[in-house]
C-alpha positions, -999 to +999 in steps of 0.1 A: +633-206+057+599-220+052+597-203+018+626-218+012+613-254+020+582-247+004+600-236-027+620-272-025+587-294-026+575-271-057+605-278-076+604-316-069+570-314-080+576-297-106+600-323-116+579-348-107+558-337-133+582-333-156+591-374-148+627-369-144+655-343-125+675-345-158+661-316-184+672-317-220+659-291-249+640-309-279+642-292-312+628-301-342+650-288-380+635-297-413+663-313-434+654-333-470+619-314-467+595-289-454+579-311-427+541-294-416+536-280-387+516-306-370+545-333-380+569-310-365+549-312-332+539-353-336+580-358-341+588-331-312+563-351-291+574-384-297+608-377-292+601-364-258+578-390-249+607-412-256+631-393-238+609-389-206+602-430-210+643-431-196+638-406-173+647-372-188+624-342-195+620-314-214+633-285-207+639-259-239+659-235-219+686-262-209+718-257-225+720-293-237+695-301-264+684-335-285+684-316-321+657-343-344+663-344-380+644-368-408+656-375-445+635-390-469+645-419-487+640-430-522+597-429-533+584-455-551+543-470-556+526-501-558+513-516-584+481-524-563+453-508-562+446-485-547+482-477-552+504-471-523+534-448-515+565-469-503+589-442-486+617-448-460+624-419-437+656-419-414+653-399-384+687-388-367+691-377-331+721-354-318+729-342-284+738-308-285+756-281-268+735-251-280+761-227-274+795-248-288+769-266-313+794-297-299+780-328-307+781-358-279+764-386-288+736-395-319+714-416-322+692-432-359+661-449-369+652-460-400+615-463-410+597-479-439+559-475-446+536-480-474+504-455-473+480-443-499+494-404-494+527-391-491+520-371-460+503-403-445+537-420-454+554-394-428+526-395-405+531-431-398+569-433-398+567-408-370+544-425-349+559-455-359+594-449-341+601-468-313+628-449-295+633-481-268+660-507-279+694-506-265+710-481-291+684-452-276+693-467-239+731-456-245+721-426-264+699-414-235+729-425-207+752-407-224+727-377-222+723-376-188+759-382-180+770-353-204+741-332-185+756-337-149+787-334-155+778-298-178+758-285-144+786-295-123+810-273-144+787-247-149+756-244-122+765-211-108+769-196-145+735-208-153+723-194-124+740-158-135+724-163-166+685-165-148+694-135-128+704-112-157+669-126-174+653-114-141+667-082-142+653-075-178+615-086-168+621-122-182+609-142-156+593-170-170+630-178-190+647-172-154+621-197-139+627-222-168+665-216-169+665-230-128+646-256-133+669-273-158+695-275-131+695-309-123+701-301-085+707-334-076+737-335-095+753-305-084+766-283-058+743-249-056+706-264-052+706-237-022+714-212-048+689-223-072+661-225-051+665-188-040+667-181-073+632-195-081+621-177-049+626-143-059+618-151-098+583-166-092+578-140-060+581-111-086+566-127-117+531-131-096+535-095-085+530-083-120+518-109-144+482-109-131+471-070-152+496-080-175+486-111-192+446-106-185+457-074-208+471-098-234+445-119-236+417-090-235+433-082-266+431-116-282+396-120-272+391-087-290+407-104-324+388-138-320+420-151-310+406-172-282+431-204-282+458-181-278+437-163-256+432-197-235+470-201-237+479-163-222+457-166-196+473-200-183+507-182-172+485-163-146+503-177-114+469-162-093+442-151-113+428-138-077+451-104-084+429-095-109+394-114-103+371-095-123+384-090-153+404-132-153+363-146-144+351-118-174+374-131-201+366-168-192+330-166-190+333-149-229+356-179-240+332-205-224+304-189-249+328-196-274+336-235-262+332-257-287+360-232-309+389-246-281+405-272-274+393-286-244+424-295-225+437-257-222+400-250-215+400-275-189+432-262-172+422-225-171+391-235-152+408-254-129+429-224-126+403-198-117+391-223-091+418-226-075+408-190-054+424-199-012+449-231-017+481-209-027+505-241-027+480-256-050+478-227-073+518-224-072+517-260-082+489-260-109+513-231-123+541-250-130+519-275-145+503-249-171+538-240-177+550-272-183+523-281-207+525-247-227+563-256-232+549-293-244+549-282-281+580-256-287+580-261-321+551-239-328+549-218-296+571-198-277+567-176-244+584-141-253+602-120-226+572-105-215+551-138-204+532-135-238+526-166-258+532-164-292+518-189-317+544-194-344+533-200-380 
């Protein structure tokens, strides 16, 4: 019973985190162009900002997902010097059912913006969407009524779903497929908390050798962001002390090559040696802000992270 109310205040923290108890996937498809990777994650970023502004999070295992398309409009330049690229850009939302590819609700933008490059023309318009008025504030209603009212139909065969991914060895999927159950809004939170019991129970039990084996390898390769990365889905790097504290000392000679908020986070991590609610917690953070930029990273059934191209 008390790992059972323990597990309840982690997964309201958790959600606290996350800003919201309704989780909704965020994908990102190119459409009228090839958009760059780091567009791809600046449009997948502020769409999700704007989501969790109205209170829902991001969740990409959820089976109801906000699929983000832009369209370019007509190019034209300024007779000014120096001369400037005019471009509008219209950006469509859709709520999705992954599995039916049903479509509930959509929501559009249309952008104009006059920059000296084409690629800060895109740059802008993305940053420049607002994602506020009361269009999006019915678009994002309709979302989290059309996510209740899925759960409610469907919790406990979500919930099947996590177990068969536990049974394979895919326990970070089985964690992230629990945690999109908006428990409030359902039936079978007893069920779902169990669930997350017995998936992050056997996840710590073996992740620890595992992913400090990963990331040993990266290190090996130069990799060391990814490296960074791996070593944050360590739920207690106290499992494997010696070799976690090794492969962080040789990425702090190699500092100034990382971005410092992953940095950051893994050192808080291996800090973190007696508080185990703290370490549980600080977890689901790391997961969280792996997951914060799908579009180029994805965690494979194994716990690895894997930088997409």
């Amino acid at each position: 019973m008390k790992n059972i109310l323990f597990l309840f205040l982690l997964l309201v923290t958790a959600m606290s985190f996350a800003q919201s108890e309704f989780m909704i996937g965020v994908t990102v498809e190119n459409r009228s162009r090839e958009l760059p990777v780091d567009i791809r994650d600046m449009l997948y970023n502020q769409v999700q900002r704007g989501l969790a502004h109205h209170g829902i999070g991001a969740n990409q295992a959820a089976m109801l997902s906000v699929l983000t398309t832009v369209d370019e409009g007509k190019l034209s330049m300024t007779n000014t010097a120096p001369v400037r690229y005019v471009r509008s850009y219209y950006f469509e939302l859709q709520l999705t059912n992954k599995q039916s590819g049903e479509v509930f609700a959509t929501y559009s933008e249309d952008v104009k913006v006059a920059k000296r490059s084409e690629q800060e023309a895109v740059r802008s318009a993305v940053t420049s969407l607002t994602l506020r008025d009361r269009r999006f504030q019915e678009f994002v209603g309709k979302a989290k009524d059309e996510i209740s009212s899925y759960y409610k139909s469907n919790c406990m065969a979500v919930i099947a779903d996590a177990e068969r991914q536990l049974a394979v060895g895919n326990h970070l999927n089985a964690l992230q497929t629990l945690f999109s159950i908006p428990t409030a809004a359902t039936d079978c939170s007893e069920s779902v908390l169990e669930g997350i019991t017995k998936a992050y129970a056997d996840y710590e039990s073996i992740a620890c050798a595992r992913q400090t084996a990963y990331a040993e390898a990266l290190v090996a390769n130069e990799d060391f962001d990814s490296a960074v990365l791996q070593l944050l889905t360590i739920p207690d790097p106290g499992l494997c002390e010696d070799r976690f504290t090794a492969i962080v000392l040789r990425l702090q000679s190699v500092r100034q090559q990382l971005r410092n908020d992953a940095f950051d986070r893994l050192v808080l991590l291996g800090e973190l040696a007696v508080d185990r609610e703290e370490r549980q917690r600080r977890f689901l953070e790391n997961m969280a802000f792996i997951y914060s930029t799908p579009c180029c990273r994805e965690v494979d059934e194994r716990g690895r992270v894997i930088i997409i191209d």
